[in-house]
LODRENLUM-6068 format. One record per residue: x, y, z of N, C-alpha, C in turn; residue in one letter; residue number from 1. Coordinates in Angstrom, 1 decimal, always signed. Layout:
BEGIN
   n_xx   n_yy   n_zz  ca_xx  ca_yy  ca_zz   c_xx   c_yy   c_zz r   k
      X      Y      Z      X      Y      Z      X      Y      Z A NUM
...
***
This chain:
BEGIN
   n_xx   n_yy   n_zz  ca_xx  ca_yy  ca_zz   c_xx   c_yy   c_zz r   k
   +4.7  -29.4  +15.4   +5.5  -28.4  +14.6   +6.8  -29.2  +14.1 X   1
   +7.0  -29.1  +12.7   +7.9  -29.8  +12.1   +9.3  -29.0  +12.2 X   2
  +10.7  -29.9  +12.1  +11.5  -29.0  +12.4  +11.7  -27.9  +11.5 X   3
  +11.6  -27.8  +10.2  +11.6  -26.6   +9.2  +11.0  -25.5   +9.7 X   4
   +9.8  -26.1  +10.2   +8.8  -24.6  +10.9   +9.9  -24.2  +11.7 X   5
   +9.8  -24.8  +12.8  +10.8  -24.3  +14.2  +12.3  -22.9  +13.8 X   6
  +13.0  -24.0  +12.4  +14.1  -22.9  +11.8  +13.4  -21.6  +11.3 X   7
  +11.9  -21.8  +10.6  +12.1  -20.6  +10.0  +11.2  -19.8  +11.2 X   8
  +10.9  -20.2  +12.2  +10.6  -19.4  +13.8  +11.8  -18.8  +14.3 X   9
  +12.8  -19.3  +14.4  +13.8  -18.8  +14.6  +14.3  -18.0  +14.1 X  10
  +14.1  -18.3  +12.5  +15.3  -16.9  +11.5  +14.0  -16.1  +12.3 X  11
  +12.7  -16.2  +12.0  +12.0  -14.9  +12.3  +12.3  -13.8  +13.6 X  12
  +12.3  -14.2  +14.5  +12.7  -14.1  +15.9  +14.1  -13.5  +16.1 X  13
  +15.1  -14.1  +15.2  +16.3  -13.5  +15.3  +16.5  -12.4  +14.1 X  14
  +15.8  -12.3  +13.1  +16.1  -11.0  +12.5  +15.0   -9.7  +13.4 X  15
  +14.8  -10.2  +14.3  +13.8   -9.3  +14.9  +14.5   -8.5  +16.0 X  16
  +15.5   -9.4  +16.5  +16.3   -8.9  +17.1  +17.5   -8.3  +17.0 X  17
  +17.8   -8.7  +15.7  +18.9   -8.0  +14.6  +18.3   -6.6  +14.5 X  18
  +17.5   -6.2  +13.9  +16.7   -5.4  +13.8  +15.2   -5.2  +14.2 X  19
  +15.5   -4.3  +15.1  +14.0   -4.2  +16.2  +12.7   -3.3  +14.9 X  20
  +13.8   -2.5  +14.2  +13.0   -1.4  +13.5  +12.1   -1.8  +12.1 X  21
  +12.8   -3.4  +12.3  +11.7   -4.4  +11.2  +10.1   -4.4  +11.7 X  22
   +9.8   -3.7  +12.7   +8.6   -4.1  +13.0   +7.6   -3.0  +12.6 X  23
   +8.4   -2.0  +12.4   +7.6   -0.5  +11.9   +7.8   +0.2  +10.6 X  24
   +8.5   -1.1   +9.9   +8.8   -0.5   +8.0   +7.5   -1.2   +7.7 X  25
   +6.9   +0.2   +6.8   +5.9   +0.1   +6.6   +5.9   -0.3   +4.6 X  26
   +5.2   -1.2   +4.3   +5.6   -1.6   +3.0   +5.0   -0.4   +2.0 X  27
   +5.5   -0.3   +0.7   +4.8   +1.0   -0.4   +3.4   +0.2   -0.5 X  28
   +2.4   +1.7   -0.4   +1.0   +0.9   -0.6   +0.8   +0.6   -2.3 X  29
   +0.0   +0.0   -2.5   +0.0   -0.2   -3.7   -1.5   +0.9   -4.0 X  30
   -0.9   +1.4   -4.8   -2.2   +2.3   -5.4   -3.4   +1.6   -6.5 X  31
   -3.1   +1.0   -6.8   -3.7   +0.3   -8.6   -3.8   -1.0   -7.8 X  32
   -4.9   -2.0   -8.5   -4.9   -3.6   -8.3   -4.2   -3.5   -9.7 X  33
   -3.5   -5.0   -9.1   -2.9   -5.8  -10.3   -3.6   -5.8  -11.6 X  34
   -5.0   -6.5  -11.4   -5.6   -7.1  -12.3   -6.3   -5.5  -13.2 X  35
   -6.6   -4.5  -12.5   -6.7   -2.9  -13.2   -5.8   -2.7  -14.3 X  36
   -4.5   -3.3  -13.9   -3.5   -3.1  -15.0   -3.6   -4.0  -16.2 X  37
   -3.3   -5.5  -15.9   -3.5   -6.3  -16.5   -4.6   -6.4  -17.7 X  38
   -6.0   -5.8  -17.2   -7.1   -5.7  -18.0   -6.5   -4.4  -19.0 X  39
   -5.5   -3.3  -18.5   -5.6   -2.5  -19.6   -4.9   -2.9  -20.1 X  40
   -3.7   -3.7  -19.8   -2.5   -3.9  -21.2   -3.0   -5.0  -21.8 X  41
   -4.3   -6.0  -21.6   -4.6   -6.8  -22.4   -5.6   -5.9  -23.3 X  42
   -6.5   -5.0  -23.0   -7.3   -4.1  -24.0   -6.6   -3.0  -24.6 X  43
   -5.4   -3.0  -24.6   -4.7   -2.4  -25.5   -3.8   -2.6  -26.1 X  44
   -3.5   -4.1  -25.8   -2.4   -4.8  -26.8   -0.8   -4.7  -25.8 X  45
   -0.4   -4.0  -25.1   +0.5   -4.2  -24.2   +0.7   -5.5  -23.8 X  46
   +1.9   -6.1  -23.3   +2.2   -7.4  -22.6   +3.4   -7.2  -21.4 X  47
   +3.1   -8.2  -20.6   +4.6   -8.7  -20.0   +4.5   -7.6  -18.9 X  48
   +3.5   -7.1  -18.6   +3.9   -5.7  -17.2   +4.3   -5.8  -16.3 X  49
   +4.8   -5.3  -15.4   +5.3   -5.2  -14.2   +5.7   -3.8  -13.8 X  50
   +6.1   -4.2  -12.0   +5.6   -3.0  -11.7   +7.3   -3.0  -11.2 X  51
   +8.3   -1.6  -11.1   +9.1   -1.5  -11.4   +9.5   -0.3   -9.9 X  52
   +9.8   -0.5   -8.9   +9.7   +0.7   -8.0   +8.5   +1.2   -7.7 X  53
   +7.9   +2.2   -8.0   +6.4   +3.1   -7.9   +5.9   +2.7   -8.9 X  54
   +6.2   +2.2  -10.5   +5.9   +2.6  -11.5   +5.5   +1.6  -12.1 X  55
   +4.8   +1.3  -13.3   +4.4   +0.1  -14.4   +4.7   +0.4  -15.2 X  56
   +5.3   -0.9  -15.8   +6.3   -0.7  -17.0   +5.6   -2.0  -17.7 X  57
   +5.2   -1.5  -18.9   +5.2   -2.6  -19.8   +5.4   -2.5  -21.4 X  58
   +5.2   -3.7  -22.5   +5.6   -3.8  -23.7   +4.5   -3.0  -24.5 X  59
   +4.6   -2.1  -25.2   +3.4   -1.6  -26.0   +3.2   -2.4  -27.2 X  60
   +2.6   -2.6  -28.2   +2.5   -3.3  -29.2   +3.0   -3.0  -30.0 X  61
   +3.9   -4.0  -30.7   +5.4   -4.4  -32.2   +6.3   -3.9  -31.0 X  62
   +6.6   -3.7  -29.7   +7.5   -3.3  -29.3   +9.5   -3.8  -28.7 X  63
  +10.2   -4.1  -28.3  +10.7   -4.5  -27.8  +11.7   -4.4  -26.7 X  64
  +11.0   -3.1  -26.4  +11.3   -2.6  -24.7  +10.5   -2.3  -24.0 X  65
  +10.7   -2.4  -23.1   +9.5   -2.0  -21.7   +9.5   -0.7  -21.8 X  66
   +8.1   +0.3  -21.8   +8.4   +1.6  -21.6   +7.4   +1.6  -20.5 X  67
   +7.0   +2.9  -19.3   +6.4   +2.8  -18.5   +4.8   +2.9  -19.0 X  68
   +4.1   +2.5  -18.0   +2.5   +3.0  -18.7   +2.1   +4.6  -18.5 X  69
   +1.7   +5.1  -19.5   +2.0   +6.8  -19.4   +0.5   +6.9  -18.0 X  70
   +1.1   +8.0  -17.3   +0.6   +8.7  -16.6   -1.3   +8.8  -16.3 X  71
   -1.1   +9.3  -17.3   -3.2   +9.6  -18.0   -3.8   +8.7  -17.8 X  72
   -3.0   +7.4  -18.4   -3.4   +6.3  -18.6   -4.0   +5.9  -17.0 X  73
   -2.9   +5.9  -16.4   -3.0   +5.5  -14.7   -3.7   +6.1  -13.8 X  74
   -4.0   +7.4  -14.0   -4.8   +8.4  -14.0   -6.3   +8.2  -14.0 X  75
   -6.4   +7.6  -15.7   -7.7   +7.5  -15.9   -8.6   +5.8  -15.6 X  76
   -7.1   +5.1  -15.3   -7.9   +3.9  -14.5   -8.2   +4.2  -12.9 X  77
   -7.2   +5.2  -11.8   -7.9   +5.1  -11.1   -8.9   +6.2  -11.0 X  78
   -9.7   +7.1  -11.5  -10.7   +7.5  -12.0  -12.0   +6.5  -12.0 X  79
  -11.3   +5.7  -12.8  -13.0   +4.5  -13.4  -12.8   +3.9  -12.4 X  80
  -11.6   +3.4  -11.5  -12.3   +2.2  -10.4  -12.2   +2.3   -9.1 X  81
  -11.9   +4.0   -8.5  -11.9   +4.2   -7.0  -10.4   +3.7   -6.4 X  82
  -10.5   +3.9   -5.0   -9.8   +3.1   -4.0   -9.2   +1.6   -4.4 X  83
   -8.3   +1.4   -4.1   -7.2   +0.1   -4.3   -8.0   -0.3   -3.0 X  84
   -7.5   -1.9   -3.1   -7.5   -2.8   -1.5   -6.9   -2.3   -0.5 X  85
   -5.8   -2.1   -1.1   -4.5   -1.5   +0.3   -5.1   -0.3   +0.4 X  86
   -6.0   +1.0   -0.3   -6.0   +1.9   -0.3   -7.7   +2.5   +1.1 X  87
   -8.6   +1.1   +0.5   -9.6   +1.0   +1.5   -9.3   +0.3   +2.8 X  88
   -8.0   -0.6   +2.9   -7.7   -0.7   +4.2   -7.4   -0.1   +5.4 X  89
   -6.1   +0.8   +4.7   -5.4   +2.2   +5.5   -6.3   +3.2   +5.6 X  90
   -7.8   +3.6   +5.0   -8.4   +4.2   +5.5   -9.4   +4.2   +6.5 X  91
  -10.1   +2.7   +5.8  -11.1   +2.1   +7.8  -10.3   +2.0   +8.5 X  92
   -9.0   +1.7   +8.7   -8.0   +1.6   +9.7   -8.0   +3.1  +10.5 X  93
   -7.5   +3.7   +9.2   -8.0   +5.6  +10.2   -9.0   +5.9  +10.6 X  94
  -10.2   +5.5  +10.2  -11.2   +5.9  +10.7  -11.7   +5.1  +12.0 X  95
  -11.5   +3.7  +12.0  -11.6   +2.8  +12.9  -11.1   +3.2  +14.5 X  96
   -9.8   +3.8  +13.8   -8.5   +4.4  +14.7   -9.0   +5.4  +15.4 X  97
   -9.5   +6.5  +14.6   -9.7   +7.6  +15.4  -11.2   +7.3  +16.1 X  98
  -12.4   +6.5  +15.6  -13.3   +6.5  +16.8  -12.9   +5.5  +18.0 X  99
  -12.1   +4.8  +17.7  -11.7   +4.2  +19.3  -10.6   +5.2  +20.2 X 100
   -9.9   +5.7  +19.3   -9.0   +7.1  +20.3   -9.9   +8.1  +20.9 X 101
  -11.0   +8.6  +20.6  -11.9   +9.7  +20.2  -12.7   +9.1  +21.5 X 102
  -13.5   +7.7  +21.8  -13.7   +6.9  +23.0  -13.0   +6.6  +24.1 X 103
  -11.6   +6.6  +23.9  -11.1   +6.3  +24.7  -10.3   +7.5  +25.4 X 104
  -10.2   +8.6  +24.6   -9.6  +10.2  +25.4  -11.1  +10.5  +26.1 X 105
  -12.4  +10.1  +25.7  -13.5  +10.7  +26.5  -13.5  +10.0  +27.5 X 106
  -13.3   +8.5  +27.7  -13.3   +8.0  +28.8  -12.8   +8.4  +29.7 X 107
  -10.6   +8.4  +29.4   -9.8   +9.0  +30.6   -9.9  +10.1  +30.9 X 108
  -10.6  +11.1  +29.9  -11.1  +12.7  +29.7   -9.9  +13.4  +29.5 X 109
   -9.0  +13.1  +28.6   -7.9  +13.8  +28.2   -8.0  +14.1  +26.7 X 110
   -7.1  +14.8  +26.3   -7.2  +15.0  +24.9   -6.0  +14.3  +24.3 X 111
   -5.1  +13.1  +24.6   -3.8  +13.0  +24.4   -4.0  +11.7  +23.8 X 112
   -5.1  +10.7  +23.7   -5.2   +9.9  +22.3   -6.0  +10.6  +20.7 X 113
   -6.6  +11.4  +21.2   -6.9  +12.4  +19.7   -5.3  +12.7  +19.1 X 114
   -4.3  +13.1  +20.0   -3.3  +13.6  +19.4   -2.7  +12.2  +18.6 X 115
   -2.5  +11.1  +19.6   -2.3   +9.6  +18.1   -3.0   +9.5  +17.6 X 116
   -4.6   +9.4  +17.4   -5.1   +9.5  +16.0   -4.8  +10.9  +15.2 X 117
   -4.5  +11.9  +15.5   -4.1  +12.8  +14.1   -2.8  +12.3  +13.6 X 118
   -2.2  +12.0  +14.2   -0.6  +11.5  +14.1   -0.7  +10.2  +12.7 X 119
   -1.4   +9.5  +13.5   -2.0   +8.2  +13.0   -2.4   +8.5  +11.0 X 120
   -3.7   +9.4  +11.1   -4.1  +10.2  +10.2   -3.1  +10.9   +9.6 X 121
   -2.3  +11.4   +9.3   -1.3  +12.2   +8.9   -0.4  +10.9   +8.5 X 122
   -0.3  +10.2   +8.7   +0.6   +9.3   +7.9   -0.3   +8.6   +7.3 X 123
   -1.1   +7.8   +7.4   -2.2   +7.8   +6.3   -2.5   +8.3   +4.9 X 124
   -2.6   +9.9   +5.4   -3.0  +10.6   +4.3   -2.3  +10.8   +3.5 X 125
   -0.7  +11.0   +4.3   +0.8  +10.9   +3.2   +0.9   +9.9   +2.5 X 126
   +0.5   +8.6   +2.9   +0.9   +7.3   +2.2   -0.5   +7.4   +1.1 X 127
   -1.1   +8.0   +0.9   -2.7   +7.8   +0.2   -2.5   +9.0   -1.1 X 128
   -1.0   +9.7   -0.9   -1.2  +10.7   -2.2   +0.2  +10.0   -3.3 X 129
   -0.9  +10.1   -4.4   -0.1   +9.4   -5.7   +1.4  +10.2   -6.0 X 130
   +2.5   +9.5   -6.3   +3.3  +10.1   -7.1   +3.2  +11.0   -8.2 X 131
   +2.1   +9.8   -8.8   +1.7  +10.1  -10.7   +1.1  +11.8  -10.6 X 132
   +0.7  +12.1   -9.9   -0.4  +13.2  -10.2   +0.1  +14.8  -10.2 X 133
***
């Protein structure tokens, strides 16, 4: 291990202990792939997109401000292409989740890991509904 590694082991380690509650911010899921967007502002003449907070913002054509990409639009791309990456993760993760809680309350024969998989599921489901809609 080179010493650079070692420092940035350290910052790691010590913002962890600065803040313990770094371990449970959960990042915004991304609803849309990148490249979903990219394909429409190249098939419609848009440029330069990016994603701005929740939102996508880019140049419409002759333009010279960013305006957001309207709604419908966003809409009707995730229509045509399903579930995002991040969006198929967080849910085998729920479902993964609840048949191993669902195994494991039969084993101890209680009902009190069903209760962390709904828990579990319930924040899932919150993070899985669009702003846009």
């Amino acid at each position: 291990m080179t010493a650079i590694q070692e420092v940035a082991d350290l910052q790691t380690i010590d913002n962890l202990f600065l803040n313990p509650l770094d371990i449970f911010e959960l990042r915004v899921m991304n609803h849309y792939c990148e490249q979903w967007i990219a394909d429409w502002c190249q098939t419609n003449g848009w440029t330069d997109w990016f994603k701005e907070r929740s939102s996508y913002w880019a140049f419409p054509p002759n333009s010279v401000m960013p305006v957001p990409i309207p709604t419908s639009v966003l809409l009707t791309i995730k229509a045509e292409k399903g579930l995002s990456t991040d969006e198929r993760f967080w849910t085998l993760t729920a479902i993964l989740g609840t048949g191993l809680t669902a195994a494991w309350g039969y084993a101890i024969a209680s009902p009190m890991p069903l209760l962390l998989a709904f828990v579990g599921c319930a924040i899932v489901f919150a993070r899985l509904d669009c702003e846009e809609a």
